[in-house]
C-alpha positions in Angstrom: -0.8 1.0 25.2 1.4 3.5 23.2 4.3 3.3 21.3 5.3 6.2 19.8 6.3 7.5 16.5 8.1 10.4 15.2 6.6 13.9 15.8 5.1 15.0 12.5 4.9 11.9 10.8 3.1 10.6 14.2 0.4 13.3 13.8 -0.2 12.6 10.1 -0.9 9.4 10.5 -3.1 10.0 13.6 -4.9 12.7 11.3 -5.0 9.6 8.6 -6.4 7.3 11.1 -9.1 9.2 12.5 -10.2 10.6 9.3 -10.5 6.5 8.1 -12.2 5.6 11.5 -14.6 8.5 10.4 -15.3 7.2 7.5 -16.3 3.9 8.1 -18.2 4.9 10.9 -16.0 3.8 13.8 -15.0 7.6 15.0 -16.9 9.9 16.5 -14.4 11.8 19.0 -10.9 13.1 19.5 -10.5 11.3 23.0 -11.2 7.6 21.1 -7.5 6.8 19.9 -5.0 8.0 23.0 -2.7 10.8 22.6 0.5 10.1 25.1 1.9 13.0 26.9 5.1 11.4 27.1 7.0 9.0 25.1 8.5 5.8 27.1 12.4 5.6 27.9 12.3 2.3 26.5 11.3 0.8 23.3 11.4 -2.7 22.8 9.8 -2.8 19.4 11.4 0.7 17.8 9.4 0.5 14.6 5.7 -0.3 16.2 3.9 3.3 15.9 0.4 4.1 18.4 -1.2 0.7 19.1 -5.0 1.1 20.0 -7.1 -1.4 21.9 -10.4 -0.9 22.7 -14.1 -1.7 22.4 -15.1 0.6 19.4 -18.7 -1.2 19.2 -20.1 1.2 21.3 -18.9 4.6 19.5 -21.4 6.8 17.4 -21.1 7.0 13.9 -19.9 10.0 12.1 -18.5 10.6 8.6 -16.3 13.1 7.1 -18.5 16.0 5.4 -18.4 15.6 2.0 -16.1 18.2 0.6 -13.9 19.0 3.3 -10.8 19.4 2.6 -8.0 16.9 4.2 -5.8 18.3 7.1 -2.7 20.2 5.5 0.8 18.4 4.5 3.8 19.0 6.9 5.5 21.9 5.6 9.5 21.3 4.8 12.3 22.6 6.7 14.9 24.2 5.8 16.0 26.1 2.3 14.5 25.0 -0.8 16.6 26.1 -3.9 14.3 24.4 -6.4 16.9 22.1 -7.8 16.3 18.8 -9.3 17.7 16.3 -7.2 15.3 17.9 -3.9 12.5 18.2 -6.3 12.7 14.5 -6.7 13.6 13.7 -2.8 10.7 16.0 -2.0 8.6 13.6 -4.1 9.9 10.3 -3.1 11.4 11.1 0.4 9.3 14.0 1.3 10.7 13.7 5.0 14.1 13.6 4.0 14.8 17.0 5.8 13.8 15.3 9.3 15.7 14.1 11.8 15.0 10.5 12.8 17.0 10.6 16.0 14.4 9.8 18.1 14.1 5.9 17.1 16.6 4.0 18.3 17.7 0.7 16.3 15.5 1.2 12.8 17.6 1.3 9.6 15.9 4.4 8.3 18.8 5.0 5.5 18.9 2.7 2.5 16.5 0.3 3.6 14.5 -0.4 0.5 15.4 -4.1 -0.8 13.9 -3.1 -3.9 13.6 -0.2 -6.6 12.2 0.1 -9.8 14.0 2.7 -12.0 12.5 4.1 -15.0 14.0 5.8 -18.8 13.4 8.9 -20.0 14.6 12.2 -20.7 16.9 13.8 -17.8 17.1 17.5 -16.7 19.3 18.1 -19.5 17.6 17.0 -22.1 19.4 13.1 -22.1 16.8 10.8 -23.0 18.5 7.6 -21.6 18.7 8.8 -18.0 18.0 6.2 -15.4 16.4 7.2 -12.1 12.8 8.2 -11.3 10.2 10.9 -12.2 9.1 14.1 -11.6 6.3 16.0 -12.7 3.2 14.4 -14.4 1.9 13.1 -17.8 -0.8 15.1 -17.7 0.9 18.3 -18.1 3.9 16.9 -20.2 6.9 18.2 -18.1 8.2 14.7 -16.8 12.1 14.8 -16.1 13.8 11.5 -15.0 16.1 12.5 -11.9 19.2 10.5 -11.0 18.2 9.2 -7.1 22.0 8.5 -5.6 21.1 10.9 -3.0 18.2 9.5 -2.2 18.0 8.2 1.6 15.7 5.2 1.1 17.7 3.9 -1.7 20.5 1.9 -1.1 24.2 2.6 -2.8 23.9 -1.4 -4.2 20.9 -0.1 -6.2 21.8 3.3 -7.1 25.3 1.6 -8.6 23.5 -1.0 -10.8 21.3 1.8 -12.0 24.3 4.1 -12.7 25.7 1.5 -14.8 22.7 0.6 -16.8 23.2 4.2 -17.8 25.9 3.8 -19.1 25.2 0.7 -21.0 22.0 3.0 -22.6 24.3 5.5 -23.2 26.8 3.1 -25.6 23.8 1.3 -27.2 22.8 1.9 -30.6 19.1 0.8 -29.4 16.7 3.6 -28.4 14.9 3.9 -25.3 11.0 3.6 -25.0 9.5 6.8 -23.8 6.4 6.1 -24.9 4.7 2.8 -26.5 3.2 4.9 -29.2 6.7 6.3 -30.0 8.4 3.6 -30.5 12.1 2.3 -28.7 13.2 -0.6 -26.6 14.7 -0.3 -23.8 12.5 0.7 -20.8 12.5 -0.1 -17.1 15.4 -1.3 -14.6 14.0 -3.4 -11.2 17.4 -4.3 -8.8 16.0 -6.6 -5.8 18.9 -7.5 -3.0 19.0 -9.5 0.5 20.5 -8.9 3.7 23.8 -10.4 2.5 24.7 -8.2 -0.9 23.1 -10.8 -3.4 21.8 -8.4 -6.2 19.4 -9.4 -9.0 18.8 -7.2 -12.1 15.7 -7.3 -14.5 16.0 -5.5 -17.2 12.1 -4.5 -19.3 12.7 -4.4 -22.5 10.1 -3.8 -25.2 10.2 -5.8 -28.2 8.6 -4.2 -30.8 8.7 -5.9 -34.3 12.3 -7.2 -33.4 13.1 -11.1 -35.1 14.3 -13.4 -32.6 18.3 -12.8 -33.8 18.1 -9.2 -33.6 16.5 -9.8 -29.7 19.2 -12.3 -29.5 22.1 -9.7 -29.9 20.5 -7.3 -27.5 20.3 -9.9 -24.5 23.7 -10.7 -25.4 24.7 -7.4 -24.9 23.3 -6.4 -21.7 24.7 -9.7 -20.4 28.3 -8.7 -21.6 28.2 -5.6 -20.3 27.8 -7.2 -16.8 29.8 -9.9 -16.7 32.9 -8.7 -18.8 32.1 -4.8 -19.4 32.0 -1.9 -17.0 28.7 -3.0 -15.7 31.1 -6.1 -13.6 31.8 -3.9 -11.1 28.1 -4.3 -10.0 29.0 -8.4 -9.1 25.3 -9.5 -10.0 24.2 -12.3 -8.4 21.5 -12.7 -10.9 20.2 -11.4 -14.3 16.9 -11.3 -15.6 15.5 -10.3 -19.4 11.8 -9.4 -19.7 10.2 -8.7 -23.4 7.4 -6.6 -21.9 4.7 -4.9 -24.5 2.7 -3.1 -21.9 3.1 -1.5 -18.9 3.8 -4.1 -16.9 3.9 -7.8 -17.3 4.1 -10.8 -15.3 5.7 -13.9 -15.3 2.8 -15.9 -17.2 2.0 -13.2 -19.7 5.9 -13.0 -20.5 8.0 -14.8 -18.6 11.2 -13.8 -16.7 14.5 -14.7 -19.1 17.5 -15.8 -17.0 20.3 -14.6 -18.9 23.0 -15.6 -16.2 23.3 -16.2 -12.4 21.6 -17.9 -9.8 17.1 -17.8 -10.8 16.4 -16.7 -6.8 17.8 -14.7 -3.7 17.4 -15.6 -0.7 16.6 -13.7 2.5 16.5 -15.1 6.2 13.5 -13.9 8.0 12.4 -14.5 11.2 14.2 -17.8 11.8 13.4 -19.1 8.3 15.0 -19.1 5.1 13.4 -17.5 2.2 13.5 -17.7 -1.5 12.6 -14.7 -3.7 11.7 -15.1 -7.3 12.0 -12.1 -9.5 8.4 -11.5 -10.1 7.2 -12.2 -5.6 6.0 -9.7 -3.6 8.3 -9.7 -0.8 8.0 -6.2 1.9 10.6 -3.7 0.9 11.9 -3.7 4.1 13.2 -6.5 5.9 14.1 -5.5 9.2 10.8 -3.6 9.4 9.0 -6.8 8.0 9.9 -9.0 10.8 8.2 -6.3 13.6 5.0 -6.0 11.3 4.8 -10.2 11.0 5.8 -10.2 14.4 2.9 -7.7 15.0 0.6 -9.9 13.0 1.0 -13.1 14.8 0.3 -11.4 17.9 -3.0 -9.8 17.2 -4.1 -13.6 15.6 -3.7 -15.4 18.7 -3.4 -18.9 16.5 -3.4 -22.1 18.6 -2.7 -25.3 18.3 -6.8 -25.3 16.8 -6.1 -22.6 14.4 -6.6 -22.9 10.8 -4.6 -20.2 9.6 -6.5 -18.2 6.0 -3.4 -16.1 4.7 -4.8 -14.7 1.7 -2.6 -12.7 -0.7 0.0 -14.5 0.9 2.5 -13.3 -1.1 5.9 -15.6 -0.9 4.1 -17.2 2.4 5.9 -15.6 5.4 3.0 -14.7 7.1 1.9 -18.3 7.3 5.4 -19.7 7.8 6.2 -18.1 10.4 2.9 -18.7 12.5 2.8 -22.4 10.9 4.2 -24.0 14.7 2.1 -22.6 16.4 -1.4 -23.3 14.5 -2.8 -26.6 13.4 -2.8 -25.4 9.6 -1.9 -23.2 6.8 -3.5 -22.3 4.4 -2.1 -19.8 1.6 -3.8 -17.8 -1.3 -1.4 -16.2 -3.6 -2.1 -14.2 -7.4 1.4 -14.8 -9.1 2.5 -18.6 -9.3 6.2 -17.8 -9.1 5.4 -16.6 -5.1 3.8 -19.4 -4.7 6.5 -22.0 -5.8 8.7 -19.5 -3.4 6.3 -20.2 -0.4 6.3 -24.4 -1.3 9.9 -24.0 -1.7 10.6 -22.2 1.7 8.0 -24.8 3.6 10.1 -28.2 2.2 13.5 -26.5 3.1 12.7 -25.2 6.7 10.4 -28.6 7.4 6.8 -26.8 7.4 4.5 -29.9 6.6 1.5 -28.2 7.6 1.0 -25.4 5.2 -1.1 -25.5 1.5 -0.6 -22.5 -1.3 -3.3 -22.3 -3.6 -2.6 -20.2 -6.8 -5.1 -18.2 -8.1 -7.6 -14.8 -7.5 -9.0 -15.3 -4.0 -12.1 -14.0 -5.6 -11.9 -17.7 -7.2 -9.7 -19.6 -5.0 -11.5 -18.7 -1.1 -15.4 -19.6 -1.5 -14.9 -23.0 -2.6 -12.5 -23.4 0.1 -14.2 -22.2 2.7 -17.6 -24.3 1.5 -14.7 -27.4 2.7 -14.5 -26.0 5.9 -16.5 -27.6 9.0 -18.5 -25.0 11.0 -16.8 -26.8 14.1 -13.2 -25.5 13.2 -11.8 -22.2 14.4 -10.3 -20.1 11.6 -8.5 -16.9 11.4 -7.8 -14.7 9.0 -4.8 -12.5 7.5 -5.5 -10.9 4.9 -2.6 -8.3 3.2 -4.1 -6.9 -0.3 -2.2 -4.8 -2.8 -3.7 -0.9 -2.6 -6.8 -1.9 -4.7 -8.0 -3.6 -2.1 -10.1 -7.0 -1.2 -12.5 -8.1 -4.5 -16.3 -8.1 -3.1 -16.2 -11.5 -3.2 -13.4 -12.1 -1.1 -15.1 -9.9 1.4 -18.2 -12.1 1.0 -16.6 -15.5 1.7 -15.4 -13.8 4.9 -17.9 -12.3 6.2 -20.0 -15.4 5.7 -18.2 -18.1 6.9 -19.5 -18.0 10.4 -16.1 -20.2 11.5 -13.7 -16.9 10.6 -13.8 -14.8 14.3 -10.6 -13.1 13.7 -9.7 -11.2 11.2 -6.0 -9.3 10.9 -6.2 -6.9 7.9 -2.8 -5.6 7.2 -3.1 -2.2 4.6 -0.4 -0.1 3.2 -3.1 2.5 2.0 -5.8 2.5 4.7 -7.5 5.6 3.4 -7.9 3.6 -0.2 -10.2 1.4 -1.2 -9.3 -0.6 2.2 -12.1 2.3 3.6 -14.7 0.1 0.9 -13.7 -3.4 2.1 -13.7 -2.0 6.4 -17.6 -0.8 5.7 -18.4 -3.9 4.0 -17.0 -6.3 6.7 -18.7 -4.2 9.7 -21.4 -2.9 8.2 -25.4 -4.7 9.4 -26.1 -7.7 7.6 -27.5 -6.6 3.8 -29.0 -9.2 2.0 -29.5 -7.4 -1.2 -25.2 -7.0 -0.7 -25.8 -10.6 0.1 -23.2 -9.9 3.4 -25.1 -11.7 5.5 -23.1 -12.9 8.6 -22.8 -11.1 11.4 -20.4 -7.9 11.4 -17.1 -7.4 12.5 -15.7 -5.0 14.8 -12.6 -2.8 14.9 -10.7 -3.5 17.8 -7.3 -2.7 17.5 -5.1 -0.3 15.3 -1.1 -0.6 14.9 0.5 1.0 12.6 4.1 -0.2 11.3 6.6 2.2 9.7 8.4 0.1 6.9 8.9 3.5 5.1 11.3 5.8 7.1 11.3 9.3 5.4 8.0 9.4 4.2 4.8 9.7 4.8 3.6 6.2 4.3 3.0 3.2 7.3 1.7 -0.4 7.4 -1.4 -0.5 9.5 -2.4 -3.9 11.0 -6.5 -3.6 11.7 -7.8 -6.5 14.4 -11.1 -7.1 13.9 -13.4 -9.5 15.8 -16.8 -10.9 16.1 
């Protein structure tokens, strides 16, 4: 089956995919994956890209030569005058100059639910510009671009970031740039649902501040959005974090509510979901119900189905499949996702579903040691770009009662290439992976990320 993508980002990503299929040894000729001579007059799932099924047991290994360079990047279209504001959608939105006609019911505009907007000096020289970088540290010429022509970016966001601005602007407090340089105010992160509910978090870096003089600063920012310019933004929520490294979470410094409701909410796939400000929650909700939709699909759950959703995340996975397996079971890093994923199982009536919070690393061999051999698990498993920790990878490939495994990656050629060799690779006892392997069996990719480069692929593997 075939479901098609856009033109060039369809031949990237079929470059991508081959070149990981390579790589771990699953790819040995052009004719493996299909290439469809004409696209279908109907879609009834417009975001699903190529889905690939297939026996790939039988197919001769073959690696990449080392050295060789990757296939070349899409060149752009059109004129490119140099200035600022395509510099930075060249970066971000490096599609931006393509039409999109071809997919029919996608948002593809606006889409992102949220963005993370950095501080530092604009194009002319402004160091308390809000927007997002171009250029590198390594070569010192960073220069924060405004993004309110951005296509991804929707206007909700672009407005509260226009208006913390101006509230830099007006303050007497300086911006951090650097740690090492001292200054305060840093990072903007603007999260909204499906309704218009907007939360702000504002990163804000401490230095050797007293408690008073931290006191006047929260009361500032809050006054500028409830009774200053900034009101015009109608905030449904805003947050306060005292954040002395790069980034923090909500257990090293916790999230301050300065006023507003402490969640959003967002309803998904027949459920209703709460959001806290530090959950992982896909960037893209319409596109996040066709790649869970996707998900639940290549799992076949049951009735007899333990569900394993690890790096669950604020749960959905799990939720959603929850009626049709016998149980749930949910592995999540950041304890505010899952309170989220407890929350959203009481309110919707889910009494079959347990979140464990915690590293899987920690968390999944002792839970699988629980598990009978008699009982049929599968498993989801959705990592952040680092990857699976060894051990994760381990306790799967061990436990002789996992036969399905759905790996869901949002950089396949990453270090999910490192965790696809372990899980099908011959049994190594020195690598003490000593069930038997996995195999590749199907390959969909997802596009949450209209404009660029970037697509969600679900991997089925079985054994």
């Amino acid at each position: 089956m075939c479901l098609w993508l856009t033109g060039i980002k369809r031949r990237v990503l079929m470059y991508s995919l081959r070149c990981f299929l390579s790589r771990v040894g699953l790819f040995s000729k052009p004719g493996l994956l299909p290439w469809c001579a004409r696209k279908p007059s109907d879609w009834s799932q417009p975001f699903w890209g190529i889905a690939c099924k297939g026996n790939f047991s039988h197919v001769i290994s073959k690696k990449c030569p080392r050295g060789q360079k990757s296939h070349k990047k899409p060149t752009h279209l059109g004129p490119h005058d140099g200035s600022w504001q395509e510099r930075l959608a060249d970066v971000v939105t490096p599609l931006w100059r393509l039409s999109y006609e071809e997919q029919l019911k996608p948002v593809i505009n606006g889409y992102r639910n949220k963005s993370t907007f950095s501080v530092n000096r604009g194009p002319d020289g402004n160091p308390k510009t809000v927007g997002y970088y171009v250029g590198t540290w390594r070569d010192g010429n960073i220069v924060c671009v405004q993004p309110n022509h951005l296509k991804n970016i929707p206007e909700k966001h672009n407005q509260v970031a226009q208006y913390y601005e101006v509230f830099l602007r007006q303050s007497p407090m300086e911006p951090c740039l650097l740690f090492h340089e001292g200054g305060y105010w840093r990072e903007l992160i603007v999260r909204t649902n499906s309704e218009g509910h907007t939360m702000a978090i504002i990163i804000f870096h401490p230095q050797k501040l007293s408690q008073e003089e931290l006191y006047i600063q929260k009361e500032a920012i809050k006054e500028f959005f409830i009774k200053g310019p900034g009101a015009v933004c109608d905030l449904t929520s805003l947050y306060f974090q005292e954040c002395t490294m790069t980034h923090c979470n909500h257990q090293q410094s916790p999230y301050q509510l300065l006023f507003g409701e402490p969640h959003i909410f967002e309803d998904l796939l027949g459920l209703k979901i709460r959001i806290s400000p530090d959950a992982f929650f896909q960037i893209n909700t319409a596109g996040a119900e066709i790649l869970y939709q996707t998900v639940g699909e290549l799992s076949g759950v049951n009735s007899n189905t333990i569900l394993l959703d690890i790096c669950c995340g604020t749960g959905v996975i799990g939720l959603y499949l929850a009626r049709h397996a016998f149980q749930i079971i949910g592995i999540e890093l950041v304890e505010q996702a899952v309170e989220d994923a407890r929350w959203t199982a009481a309110f919707n009536g889910i009494t079959n579903c347990e979140f464990y919070a915690g590293t899987a690393e920690k968390i999944l061999p002792q839970l699988l040691k629980s598990k009978e051999d008699g009982q049929l698990i599968v498993a989801v498993v959705n990592p952040a770009r680092a990857g699976l920790h060894y051990q994760v990878v381990q306790a799967i490939r061990n436990c002789r009662a996992i036969r399905t495994l759905v790996f869901v990656s949002c950089k396949p050629h990453g270090e999910t290439t490192r965790n696809i060799i372990e899980l099908c690779c011959p049994p190594n006892s020195a690598k003490k992976l000593l069930g038997e392997p996995f195999v590749l069996r199907r390959a969909v990719p997802v596009d949450l990320f209209p404009h660029t480069l970037h697509c969600e692929l679900v991997l089925l593997f079985t054994r």
